[in-house]
Residue frames as a rotation matrix with the C-alpha (Angstrom) as fourth column:
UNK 1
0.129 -0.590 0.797 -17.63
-0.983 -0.181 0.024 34.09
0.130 -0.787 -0.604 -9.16
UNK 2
-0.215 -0.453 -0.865 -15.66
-0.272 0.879 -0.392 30.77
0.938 0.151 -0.312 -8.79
UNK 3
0.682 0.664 0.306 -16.69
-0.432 0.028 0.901 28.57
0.590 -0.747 0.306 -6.00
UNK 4
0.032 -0.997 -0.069 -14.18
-0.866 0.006 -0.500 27.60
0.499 0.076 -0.864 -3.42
UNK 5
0.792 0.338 -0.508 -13.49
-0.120 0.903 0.413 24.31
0.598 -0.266 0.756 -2.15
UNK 6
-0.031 -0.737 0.675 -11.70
-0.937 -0.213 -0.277 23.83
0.348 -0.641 -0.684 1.22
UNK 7
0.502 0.037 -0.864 -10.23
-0.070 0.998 0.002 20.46
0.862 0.059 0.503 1.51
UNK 8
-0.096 -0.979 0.181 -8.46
-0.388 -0.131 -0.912 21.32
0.917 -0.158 -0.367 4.98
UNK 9
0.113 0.599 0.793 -10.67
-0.941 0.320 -0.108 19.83
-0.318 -0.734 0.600 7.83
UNK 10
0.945 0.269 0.188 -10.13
-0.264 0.963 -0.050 16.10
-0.194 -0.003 0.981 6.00
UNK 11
0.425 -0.757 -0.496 -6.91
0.427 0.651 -0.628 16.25
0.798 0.055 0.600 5.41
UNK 12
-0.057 -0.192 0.980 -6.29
-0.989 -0.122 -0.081 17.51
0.135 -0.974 -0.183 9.30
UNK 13
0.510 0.348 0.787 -8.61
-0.679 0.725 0.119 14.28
-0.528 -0.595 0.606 10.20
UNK 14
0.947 0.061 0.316 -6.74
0.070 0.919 -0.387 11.79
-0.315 0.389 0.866 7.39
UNK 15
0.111 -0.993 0.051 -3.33
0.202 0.073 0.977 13.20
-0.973 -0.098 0.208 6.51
UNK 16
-0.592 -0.057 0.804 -4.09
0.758 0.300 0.579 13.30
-0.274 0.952 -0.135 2.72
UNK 17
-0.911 0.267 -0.313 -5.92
-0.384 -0.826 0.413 14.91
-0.148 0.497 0.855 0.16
UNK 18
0.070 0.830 0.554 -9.64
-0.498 0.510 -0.701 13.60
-0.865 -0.226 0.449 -0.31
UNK 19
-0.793 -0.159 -0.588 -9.48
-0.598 0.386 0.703 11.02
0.115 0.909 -0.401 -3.11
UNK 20
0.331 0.861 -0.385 -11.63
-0.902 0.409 0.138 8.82
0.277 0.302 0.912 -4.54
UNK 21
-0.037 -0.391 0.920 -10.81
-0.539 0.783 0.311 5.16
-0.842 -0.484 -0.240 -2.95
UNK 22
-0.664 -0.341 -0.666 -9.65
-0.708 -0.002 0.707 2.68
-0.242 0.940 -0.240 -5.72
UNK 23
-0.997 0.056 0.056 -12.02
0.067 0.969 0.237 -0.36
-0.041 0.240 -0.970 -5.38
UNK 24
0.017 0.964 -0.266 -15.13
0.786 -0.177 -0.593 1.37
-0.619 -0.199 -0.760 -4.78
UNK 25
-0.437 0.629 0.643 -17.02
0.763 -0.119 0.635 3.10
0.477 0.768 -0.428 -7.83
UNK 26
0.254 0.452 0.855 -19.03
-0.039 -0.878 0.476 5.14
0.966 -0.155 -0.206 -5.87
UNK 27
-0.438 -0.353 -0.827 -18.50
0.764 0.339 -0.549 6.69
0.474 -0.872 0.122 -1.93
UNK 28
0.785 0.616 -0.069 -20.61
0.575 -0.683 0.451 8.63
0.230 -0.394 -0.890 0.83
UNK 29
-0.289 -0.699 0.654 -19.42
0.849 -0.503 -0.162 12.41
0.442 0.508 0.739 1.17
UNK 30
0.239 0.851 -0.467 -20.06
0.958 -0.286 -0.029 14.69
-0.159 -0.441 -0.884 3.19
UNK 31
-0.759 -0.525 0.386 -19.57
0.463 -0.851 -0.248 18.65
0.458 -0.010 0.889 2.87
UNK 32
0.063 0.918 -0.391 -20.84
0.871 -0.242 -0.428 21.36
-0.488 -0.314 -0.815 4.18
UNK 33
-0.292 0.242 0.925 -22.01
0.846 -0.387 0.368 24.07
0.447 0.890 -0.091 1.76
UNK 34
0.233 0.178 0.956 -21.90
-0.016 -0.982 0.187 28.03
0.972 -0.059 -0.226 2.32
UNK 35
-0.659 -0.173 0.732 -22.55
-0.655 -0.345 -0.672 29.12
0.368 -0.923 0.114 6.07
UNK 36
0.357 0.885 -0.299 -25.15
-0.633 0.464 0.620 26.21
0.687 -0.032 0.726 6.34
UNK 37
-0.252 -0.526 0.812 -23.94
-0.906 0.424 -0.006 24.23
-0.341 -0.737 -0.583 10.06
UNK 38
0.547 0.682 0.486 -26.13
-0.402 0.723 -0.562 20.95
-0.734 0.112 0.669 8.22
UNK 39
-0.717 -0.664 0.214 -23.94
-0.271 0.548 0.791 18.48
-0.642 0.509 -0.573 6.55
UNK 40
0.643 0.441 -0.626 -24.87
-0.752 0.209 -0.625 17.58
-0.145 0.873 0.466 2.90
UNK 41
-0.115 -0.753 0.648 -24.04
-0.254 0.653 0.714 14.30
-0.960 -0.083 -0.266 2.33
UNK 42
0.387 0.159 -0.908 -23.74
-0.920 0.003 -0.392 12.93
-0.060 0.987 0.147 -1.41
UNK 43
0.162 -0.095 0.982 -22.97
-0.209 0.970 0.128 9.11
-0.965 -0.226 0.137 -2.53
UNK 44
0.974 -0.210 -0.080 -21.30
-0.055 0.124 -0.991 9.25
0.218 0.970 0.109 -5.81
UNK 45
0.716 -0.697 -0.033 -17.81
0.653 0.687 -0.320 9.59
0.246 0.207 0.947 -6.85
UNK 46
0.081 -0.057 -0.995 -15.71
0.804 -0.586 0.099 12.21
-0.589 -0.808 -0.002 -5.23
UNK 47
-0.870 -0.470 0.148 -15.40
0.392 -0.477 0.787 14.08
-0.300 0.743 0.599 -8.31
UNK 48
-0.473 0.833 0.288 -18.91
0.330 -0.135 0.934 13.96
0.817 0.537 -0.211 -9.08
UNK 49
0.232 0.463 -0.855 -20.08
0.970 -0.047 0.238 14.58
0.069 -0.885 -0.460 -5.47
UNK 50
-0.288 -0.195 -0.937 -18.14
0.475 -0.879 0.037 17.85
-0.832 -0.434 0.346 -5.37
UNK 51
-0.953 0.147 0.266 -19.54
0.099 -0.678 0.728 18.94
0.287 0.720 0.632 -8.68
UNK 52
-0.034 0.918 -0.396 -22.84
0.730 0.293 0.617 17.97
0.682 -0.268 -0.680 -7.16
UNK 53
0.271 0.249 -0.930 -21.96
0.925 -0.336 0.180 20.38
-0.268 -0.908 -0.322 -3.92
UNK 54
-0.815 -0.536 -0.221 -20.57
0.388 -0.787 0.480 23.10
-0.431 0.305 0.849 -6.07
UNK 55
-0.570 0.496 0.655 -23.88
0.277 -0.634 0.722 23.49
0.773 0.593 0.224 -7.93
UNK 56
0.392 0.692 -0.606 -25.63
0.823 0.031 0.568 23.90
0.412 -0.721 -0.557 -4.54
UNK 57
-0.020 -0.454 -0.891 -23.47
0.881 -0.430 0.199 26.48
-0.473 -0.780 0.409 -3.18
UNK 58
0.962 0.219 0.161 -23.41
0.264 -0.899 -0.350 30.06
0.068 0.380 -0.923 -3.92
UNK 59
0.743 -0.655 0.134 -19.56
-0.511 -0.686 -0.518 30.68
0.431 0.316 -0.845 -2.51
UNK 60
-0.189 -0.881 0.434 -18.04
-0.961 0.076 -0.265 28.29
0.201 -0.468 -0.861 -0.65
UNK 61
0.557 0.370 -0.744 -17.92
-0.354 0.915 0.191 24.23
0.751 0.158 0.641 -0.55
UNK 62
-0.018 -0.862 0.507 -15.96
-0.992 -0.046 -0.114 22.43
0.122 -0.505 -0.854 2.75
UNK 63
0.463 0.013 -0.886 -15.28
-0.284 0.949 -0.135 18.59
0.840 0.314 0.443 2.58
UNK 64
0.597 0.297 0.745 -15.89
-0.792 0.065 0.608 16.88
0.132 -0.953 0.274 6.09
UNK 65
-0.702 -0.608 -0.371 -13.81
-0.665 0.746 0.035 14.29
0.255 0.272 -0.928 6.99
């Protein structure tokens, strides 16, 4: 089962899609993961960060603004 990633809470709070910012290498991230209310933050690149919350999750990944 594919995990889903719901990118609509940050781009409510920013207007956009989440991207990776150009000048900065790595950036803090926060999602929260399944039905867990506790934010998981991560400090990598946003690509890596969401592969990072995808292996934690079991069905569902949401990116915080």
């Amino acid at each position: 089962m594919a995990i889903r990633l719901d990118t609509s809470r940050y781009e409510r709070a920013h207007g956009r899609k989440p991207r990776q910012p150009r000048d900065y290498p790595v950036s803090p991230w926060a999602f929260q993961i399944d039905d867990d209310p506790r934010p998981v933050f991560i400090a990598a690149a946003y690509r890596d960060a969401v592969r990072q919350a995808k292996a934690r999750a079991r069905k569902r990944v949401i990116v915080l603004p």
